[in-house]
PALUMRO-537322 format. One record per residue (C-alpha): residue number from 1; residue in three letters; y, z negated, x. Coordinates in steps of 0.05 Angstrom, whole numbers, plus 5000, padded with zeros to 4 digits. Example, Ala and Ser with C-alpha at 12.3 -4.5 7.8 and 13.67 -1.06 7.14 Angstrom:
! residues 2
<pt num="1" residuo="ALA" c2="4910" c3="4844" c1="5246"/>
<pt num="2" residuo="SER" c2="4979" c3="4857" c1="5273"/>
END
This chain:
! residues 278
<pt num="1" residuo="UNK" c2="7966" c3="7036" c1="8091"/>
<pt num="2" residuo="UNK" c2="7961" c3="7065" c1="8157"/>
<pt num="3" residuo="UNK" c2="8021" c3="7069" c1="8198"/>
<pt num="4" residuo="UNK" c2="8038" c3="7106" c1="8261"/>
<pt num="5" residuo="UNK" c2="8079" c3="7089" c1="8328"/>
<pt num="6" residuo="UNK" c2="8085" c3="7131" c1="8394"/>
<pt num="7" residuo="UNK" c2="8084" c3="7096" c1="8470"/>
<pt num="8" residuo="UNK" c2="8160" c3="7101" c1="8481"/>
<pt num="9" residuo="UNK" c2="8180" c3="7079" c1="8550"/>
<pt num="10" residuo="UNK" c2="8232" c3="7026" c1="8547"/>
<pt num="11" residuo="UNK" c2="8245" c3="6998" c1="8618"/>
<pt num="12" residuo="UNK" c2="8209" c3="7039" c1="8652"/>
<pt num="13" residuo="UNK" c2="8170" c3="7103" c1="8661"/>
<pt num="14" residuo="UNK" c2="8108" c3="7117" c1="8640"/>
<pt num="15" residuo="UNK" c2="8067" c3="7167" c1="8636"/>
<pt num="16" residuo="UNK" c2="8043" c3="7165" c1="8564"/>
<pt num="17" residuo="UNK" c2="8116" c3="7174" c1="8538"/>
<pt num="18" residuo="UNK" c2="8149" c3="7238" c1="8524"/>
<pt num="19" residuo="UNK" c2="8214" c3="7207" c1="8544"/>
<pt num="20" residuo="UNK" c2="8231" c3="7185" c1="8602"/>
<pt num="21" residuo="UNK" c2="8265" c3="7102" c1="8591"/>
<pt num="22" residuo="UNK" c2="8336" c3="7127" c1="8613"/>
<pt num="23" residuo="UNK" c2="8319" c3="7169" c1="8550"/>
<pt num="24" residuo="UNK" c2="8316" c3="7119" c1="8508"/>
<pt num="25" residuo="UNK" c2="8360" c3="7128" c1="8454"/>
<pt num="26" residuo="UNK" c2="8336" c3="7203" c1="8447"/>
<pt num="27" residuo="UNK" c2="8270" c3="7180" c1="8441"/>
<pt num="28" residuo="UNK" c2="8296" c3="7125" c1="8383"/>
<pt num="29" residuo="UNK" c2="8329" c3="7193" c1="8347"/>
<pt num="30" residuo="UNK" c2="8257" c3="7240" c1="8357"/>
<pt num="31" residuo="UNK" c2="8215" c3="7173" c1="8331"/>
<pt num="32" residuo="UNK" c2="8255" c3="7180" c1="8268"/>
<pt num="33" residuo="UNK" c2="8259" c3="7239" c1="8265"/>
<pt num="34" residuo="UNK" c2="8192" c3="7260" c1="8273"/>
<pt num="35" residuo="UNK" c2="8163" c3="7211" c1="8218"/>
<pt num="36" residuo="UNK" c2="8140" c3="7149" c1="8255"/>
<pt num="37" residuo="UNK" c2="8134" c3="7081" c1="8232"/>
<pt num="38" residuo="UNK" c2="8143" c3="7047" c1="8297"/>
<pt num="39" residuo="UNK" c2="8143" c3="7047" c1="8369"/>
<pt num="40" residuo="UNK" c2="8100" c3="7022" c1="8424"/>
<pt num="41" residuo="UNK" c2="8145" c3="6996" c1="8484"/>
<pt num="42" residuo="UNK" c2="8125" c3="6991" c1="8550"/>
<pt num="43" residuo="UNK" c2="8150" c3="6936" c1="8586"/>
<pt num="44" residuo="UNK" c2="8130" c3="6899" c1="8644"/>
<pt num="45" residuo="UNK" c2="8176" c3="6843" c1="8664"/>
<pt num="46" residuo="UNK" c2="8232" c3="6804" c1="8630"/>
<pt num="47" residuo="UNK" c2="8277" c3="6791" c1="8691"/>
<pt num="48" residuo="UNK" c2="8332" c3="6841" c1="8660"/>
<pt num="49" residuo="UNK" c2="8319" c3="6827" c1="8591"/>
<pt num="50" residuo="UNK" c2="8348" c3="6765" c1="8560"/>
<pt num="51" residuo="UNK" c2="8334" c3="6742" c1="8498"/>
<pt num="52" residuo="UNK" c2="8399" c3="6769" c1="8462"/>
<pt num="53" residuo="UNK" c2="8376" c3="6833" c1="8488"/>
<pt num="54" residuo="UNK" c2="8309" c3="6839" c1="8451"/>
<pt num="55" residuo="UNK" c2="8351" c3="6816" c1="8384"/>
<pt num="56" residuo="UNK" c2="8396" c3="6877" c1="8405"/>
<pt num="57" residuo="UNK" c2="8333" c3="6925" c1="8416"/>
<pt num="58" residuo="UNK" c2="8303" c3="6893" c1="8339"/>
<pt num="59" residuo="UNK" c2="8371" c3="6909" c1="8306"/>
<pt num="60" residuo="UNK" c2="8366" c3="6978" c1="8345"/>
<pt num="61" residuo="UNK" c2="8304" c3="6994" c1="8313"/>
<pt num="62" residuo="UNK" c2="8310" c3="6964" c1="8252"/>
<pt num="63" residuo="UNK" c2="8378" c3="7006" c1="8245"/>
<pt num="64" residuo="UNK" c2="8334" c3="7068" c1="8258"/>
<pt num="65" residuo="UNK" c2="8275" c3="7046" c1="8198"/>
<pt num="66" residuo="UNK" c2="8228" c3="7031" c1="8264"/>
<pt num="67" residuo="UNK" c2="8189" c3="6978" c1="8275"/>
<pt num="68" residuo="UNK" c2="8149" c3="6959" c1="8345"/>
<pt num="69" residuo="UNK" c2="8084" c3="6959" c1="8341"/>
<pt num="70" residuo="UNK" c2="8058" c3="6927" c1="8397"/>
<pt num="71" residuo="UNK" c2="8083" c3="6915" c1="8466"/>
<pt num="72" residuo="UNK" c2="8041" c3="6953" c1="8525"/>
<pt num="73" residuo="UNK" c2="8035" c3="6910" c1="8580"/>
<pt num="74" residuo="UNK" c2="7996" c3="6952" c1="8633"/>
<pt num="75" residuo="UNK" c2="8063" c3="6959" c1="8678"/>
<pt num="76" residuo="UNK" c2="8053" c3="6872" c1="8701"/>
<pt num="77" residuo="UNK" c2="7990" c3="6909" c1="8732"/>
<pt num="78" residuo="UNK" c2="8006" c3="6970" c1="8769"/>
<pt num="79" residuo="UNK" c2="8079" c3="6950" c1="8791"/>
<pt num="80" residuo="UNK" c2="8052" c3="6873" c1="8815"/>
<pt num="81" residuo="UNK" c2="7990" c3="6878" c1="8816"/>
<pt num="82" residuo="UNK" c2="7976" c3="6813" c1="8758"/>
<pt num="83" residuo="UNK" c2="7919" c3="6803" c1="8721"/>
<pt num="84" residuo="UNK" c2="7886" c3="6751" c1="8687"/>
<pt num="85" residuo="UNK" c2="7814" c3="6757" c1="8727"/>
<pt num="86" residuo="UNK" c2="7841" c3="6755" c1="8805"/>
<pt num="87" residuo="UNK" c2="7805" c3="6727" c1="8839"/>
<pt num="88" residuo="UNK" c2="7875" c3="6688" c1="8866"/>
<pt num="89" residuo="UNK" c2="7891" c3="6633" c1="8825"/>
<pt num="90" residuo="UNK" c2="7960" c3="6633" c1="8829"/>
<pt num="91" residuo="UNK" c2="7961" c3="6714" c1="8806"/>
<pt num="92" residuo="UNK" c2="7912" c3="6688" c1="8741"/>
<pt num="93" residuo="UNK" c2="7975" c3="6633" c1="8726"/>
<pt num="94" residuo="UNK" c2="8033" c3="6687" c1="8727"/>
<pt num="95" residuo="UNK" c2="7988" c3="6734" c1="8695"/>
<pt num="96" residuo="UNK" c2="7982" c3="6688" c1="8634"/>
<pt num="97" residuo="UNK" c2="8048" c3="6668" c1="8638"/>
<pt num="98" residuo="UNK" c2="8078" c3="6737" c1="8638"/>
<pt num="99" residuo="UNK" c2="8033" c3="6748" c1="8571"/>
<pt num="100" residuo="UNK" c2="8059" c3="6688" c1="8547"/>
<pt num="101" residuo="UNK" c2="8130" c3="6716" c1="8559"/>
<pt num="102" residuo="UNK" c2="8113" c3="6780" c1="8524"/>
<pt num="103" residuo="UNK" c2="8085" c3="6737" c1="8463"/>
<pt num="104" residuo="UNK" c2="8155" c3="6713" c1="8458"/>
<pt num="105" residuo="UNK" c2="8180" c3="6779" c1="8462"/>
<pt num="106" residuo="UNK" c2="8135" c3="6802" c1="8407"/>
<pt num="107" residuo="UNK" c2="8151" c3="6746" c1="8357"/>
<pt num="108" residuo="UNK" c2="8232" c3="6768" c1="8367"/>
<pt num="109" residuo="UNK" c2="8208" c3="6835" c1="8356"/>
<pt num="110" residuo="UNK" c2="8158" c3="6827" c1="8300"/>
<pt num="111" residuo="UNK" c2="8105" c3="6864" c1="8344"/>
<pt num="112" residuo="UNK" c2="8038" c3="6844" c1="8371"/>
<pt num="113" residuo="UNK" c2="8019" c3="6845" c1="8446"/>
<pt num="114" residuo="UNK" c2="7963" c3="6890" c1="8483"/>
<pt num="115" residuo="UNK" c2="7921" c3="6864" c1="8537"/>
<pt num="116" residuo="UNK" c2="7891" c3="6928" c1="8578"/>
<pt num="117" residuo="UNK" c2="7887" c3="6928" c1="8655"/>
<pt num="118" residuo="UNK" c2="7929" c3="6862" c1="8649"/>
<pt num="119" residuo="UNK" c2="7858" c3="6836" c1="8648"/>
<pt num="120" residuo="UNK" c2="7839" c3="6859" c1="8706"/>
<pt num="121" residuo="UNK" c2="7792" c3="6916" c1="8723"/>
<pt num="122" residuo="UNK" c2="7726" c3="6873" c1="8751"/>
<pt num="123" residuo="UNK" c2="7688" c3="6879" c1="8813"/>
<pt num="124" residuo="UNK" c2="7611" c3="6884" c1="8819"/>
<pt num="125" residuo="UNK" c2="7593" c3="6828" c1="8858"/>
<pt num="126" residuo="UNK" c2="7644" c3="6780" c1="8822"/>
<pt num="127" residuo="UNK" c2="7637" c3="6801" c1="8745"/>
<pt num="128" residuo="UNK" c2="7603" c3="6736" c1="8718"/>
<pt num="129" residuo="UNK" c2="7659" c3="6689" c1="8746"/>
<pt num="130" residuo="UNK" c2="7714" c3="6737" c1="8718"/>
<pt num="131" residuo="UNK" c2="7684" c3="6741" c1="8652"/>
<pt num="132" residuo="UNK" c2="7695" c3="6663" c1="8649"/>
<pt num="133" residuo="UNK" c2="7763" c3="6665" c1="8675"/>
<pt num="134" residuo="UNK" c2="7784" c3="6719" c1="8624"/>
<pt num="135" residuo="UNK" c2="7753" c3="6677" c1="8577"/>
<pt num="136" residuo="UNK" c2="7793" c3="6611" c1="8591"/>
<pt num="137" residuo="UNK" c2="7842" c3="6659" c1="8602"/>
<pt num="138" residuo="UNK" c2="7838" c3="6682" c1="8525"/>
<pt num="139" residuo="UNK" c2="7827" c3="6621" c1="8483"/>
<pt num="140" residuo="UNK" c2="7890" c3="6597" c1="8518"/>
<pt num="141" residuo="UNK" c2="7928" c3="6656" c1="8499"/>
<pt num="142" residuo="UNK" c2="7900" c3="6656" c1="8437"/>
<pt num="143" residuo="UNK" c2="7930" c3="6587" c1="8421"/>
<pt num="144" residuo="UNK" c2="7999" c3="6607" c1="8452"/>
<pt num="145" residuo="UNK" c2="8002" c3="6670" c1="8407"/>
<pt num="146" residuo="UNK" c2="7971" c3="6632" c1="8347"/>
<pt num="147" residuo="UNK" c2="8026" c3="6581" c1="8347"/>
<pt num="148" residuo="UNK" c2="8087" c3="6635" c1="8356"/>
<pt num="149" residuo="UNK" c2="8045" c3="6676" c1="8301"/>
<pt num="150" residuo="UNK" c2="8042" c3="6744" c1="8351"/>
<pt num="151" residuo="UNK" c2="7965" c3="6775" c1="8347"/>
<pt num="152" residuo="UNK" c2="7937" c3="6799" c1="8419"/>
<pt num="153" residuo="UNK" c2="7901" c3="6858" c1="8421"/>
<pt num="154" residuo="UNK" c2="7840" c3="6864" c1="8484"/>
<pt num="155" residuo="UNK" c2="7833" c3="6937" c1="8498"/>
<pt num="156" residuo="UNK" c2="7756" c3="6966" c1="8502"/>
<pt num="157" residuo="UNK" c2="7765" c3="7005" c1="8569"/>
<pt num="158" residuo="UNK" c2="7717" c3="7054" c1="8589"/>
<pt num="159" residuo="UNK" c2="7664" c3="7038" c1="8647"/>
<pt num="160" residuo="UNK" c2="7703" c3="7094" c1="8701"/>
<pt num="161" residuo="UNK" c2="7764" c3="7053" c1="8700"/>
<pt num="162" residuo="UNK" c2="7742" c3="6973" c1="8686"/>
<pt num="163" residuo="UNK" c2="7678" c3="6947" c1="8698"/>
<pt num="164" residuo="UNK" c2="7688" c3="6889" c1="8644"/>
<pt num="165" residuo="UNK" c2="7691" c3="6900" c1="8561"/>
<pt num="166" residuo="UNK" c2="7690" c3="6968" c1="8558"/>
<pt num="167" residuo="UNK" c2="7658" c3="6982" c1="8491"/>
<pt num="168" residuo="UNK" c2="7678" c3="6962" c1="8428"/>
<pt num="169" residuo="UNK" c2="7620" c3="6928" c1="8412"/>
<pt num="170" residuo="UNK" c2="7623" c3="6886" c1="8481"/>
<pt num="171" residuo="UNK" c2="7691" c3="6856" c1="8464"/>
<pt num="172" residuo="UNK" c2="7681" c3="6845" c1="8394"/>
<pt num="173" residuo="UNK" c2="7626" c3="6806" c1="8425"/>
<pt num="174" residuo="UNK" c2="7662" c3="6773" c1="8475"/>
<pt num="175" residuo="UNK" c2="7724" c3="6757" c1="8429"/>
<pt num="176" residuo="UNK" c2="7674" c3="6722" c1="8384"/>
<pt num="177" residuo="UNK" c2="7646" c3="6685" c1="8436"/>
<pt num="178" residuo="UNK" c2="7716" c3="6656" c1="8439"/>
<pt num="179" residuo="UNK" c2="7713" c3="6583" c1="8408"/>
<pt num="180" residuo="UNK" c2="7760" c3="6579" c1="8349"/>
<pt num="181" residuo="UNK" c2="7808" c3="6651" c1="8363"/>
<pt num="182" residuo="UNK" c2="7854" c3="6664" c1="8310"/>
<pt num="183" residuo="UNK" c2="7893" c3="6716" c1="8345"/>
<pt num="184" residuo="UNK" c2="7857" c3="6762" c1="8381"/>
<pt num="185" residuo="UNK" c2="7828" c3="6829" c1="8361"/>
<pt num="186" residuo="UNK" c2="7807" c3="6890" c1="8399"/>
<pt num="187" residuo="UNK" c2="7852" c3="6945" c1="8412"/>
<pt num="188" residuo="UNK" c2="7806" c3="7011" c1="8396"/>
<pt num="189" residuo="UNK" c2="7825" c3="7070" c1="8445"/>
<pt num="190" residuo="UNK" c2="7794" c3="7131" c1="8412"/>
<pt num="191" residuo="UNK" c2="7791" c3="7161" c1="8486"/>
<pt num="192" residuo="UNK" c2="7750" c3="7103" c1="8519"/>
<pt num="193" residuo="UNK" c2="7708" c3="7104" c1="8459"/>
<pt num="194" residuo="UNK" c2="7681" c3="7172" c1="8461"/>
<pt num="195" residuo="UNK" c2="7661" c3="7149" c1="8533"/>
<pt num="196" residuo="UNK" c2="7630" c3="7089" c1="8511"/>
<pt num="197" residuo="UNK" c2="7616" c3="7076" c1="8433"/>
<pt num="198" residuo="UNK" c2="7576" c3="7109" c1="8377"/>
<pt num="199" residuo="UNK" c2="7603" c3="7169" c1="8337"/>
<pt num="200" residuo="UNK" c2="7666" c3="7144" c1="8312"/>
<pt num="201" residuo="UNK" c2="7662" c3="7136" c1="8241"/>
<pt num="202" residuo="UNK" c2="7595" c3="7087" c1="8243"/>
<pt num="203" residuo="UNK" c2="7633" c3="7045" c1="8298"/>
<pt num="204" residuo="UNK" c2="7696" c3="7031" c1="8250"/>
<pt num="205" residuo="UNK" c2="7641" c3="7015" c1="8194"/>
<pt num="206" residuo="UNK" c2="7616" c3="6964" c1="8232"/>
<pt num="207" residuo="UNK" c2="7671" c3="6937" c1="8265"/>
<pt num="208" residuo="UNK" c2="7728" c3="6946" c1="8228"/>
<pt num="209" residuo="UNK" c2="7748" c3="6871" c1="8213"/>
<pt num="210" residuo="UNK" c2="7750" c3="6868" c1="8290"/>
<pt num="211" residuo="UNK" c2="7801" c3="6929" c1="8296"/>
<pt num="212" residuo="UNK" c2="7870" c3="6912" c1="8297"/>
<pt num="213" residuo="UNK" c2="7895" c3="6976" c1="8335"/>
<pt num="214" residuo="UNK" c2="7881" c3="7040" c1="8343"/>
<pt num="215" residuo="UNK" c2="7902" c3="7090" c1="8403"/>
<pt num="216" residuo="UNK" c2="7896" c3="7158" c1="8388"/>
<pt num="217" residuo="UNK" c2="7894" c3="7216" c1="8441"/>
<pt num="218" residuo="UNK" c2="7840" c3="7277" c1="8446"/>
<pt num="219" residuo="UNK" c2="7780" c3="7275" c1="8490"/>
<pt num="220" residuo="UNK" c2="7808" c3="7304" c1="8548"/>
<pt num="221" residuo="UNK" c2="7871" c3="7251" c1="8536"/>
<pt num="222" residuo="UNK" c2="7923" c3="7307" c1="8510"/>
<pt num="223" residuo="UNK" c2="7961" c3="7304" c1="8455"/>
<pt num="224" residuo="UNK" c2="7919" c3="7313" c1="8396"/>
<pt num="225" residuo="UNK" c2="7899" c3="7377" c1="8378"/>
<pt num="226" residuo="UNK" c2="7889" c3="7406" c1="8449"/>
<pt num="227" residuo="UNK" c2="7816" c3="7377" c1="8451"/>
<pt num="228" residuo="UNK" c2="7762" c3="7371" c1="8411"/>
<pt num="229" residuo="UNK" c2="7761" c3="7306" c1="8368"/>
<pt num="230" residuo="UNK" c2="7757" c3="7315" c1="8286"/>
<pt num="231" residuo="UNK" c2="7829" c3="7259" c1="8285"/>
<pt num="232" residuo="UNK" c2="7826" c3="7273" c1="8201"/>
<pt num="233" residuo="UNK" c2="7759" c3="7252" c1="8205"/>
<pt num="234" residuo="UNK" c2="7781" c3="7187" c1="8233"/>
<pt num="235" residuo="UNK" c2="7830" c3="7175" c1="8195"/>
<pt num="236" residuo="UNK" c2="7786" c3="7184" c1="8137"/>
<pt num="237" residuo="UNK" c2="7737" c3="7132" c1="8167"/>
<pt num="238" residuo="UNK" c2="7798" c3="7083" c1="8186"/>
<pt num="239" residuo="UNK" c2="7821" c3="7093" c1="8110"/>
<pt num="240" residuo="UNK" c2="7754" c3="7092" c1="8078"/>
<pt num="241" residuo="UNK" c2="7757" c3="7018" c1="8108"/>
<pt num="242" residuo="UNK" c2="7822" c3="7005" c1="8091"/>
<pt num="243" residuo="UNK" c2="7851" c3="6993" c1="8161"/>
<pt num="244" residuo="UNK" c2="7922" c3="6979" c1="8150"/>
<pt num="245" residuo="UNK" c2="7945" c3="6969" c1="8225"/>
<pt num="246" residuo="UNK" c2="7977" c3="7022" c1="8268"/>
<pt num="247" residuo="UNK" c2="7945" c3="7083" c1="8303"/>
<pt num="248" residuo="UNK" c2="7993" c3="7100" c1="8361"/>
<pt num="249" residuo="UNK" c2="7995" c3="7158" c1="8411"/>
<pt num="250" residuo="UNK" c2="7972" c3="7138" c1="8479"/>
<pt num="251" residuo="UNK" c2="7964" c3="7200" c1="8500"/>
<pt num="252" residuo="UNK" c2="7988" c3="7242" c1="8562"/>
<pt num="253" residuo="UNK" c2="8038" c3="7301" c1="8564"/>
<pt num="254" residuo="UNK" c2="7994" c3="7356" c1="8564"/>
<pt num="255" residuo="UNK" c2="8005" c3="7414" c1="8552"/>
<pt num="256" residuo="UNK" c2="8086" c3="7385" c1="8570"/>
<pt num="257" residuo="UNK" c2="8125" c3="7333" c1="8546"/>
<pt num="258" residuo="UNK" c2="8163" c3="7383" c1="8498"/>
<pt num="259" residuo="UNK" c2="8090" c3="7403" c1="8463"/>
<pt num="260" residuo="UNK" c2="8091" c3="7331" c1="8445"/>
<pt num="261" residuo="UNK" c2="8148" c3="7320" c1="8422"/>
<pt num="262" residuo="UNK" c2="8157" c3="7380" c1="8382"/>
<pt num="263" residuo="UNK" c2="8085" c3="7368" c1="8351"/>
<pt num="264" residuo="UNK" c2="8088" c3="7301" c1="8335"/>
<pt num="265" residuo="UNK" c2="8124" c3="7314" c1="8265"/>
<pt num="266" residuo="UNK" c2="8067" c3="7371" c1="8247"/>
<pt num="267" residuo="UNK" c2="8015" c3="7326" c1="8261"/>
<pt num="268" residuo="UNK" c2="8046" c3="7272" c1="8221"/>
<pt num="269" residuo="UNK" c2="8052" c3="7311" c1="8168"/>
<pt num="270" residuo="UNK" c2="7968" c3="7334" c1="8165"/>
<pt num="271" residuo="UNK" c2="7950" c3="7267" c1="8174"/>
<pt num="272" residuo="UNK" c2="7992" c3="7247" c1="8109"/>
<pt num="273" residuo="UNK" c2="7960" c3="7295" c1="8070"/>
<pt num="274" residuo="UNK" c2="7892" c3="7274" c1="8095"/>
<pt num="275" residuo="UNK" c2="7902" c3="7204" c1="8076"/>
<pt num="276" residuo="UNK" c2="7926" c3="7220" c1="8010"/>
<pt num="277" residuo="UNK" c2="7876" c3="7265" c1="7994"/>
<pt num="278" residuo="UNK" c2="7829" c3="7196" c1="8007"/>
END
């Protein structure tokens, strides 16, 4: 059965939360409240977050009938630049080991781990050699992840933001490349896709054993329902294939944070009855 998770930021901001993280707990109460299965938690580093925290934050949750879905790692990026195609050694080696760190994180919190811009976004004139790296990069990870039992999801970006995997054909591709992977599946952004896939619906037929997340937010990255994509219809595709992983809003707060987090429950609600009309 489908289930459904929000980006909630944890430590700290982000811009595809409708909570701010010194909001936390409020956002713990409108999760609930609002009908979701889980959380998406966006954290970067673990310097203030000791183990015995994280048991704290899975007690938390698990107090509230939340679970995490996955941990969003994008914040290692943009706050210190990491990622796992630099052309700088020694940023490639922290960038694994801070996903490393986050795989421990996610085993303690039952969750799995995404890989988006921690990647790296490419260059031109570089692009072969980083597609190597991220691939030494990956079956690595893949083993690390394997043996703490965490899956790792590889986000499809679209071309205007990465110039490496940005369909979802492309990284199933390159995943299966991988020699041996156990772990790793593709992260399916809804969003990037309509930049860079097929319609919808004949892209989750053929690569649905590949798909082990799903980011929803409208074309024109709102909240769903303020642009123009047919999300019932997609959900009726994801069922019809009996995807029974998490779609979670990445989306931004537009209209406002408030739109979001008053609609949330009413969307919720729809997408029910579309899946058990199925």
């Amino acid at each position: 059965m489908i289930k459904f998770s929000s980006t909630i930021a944890f430590q700290h901001d982000s811009i595809f939360s409708p909570f701010k993280a010194d909001e936390f707990e409020d956002a713990i109460r409108w999760a609930a409240a609002s009908g979701l299965d889980g959380v998406e938690l966006v954290i970067s580093d673990y310097s203030d977050l000791p183990r015995f925290s994280l048991l704290e934050l899975r007690r938390k949750l698990d107090d509230s009938g939340l679970l995490v879905s996955t941990i969003s790692t994008g914040g290692a990026y943009h706050r210190e630049g990491l990622n796992l195609t630099s052309a700088e050694e020694t940023v490639r080696k922290n960038a694994f080991r801070r996903v490393c760190e986050h795989i421990e994180a996610a085993e303690i919190l039952g969750s799995k781990v995404t890989i988006g811009l921690l990647r790296g976004v490419g260059s031109k004139t570089n692009l072969s050699e980083e597609r190597k790296w991220l691939a030494q990069q990956l079956t690595e990870i893949d083993d690390y992840a394997a043996r703490h039992g965490v899956g790792v999801l590889v986000e499809a970006i679209n071309r205007y933001e990465v110039k490496l995997l940005n369909s979802l054909a492309e990284t199933v591709h390159f995943i299966n490349e991988l020699e041996g992977v156990r772990s790793v599946k593709v992260l399916w952004d809804v969003f990037h896709a309509n930049i860079e896939d097929r319609a919808f619906c004949d892209e989750i037929d053929h690569h649905i054993d590949h798909i082990g997340h799903v980011h929803f937010a409208d074309n024109n990255r709102s909240f769903p329902g303020f642009g123009k994509f047919d999300f019932n219809g997609i959900l009726s595709c994801l069922s019809k294939n009996k995807f029974d992983g998490f779609v979670s809003f990445e989306c931004l707060n537009v209209p406002d944070a408030d739109t979001v987090r008053k609609g949330m429950k009413g969307f919720l609600l729809k997408a029910q009855e579309c899946l058990f009309a199925e």
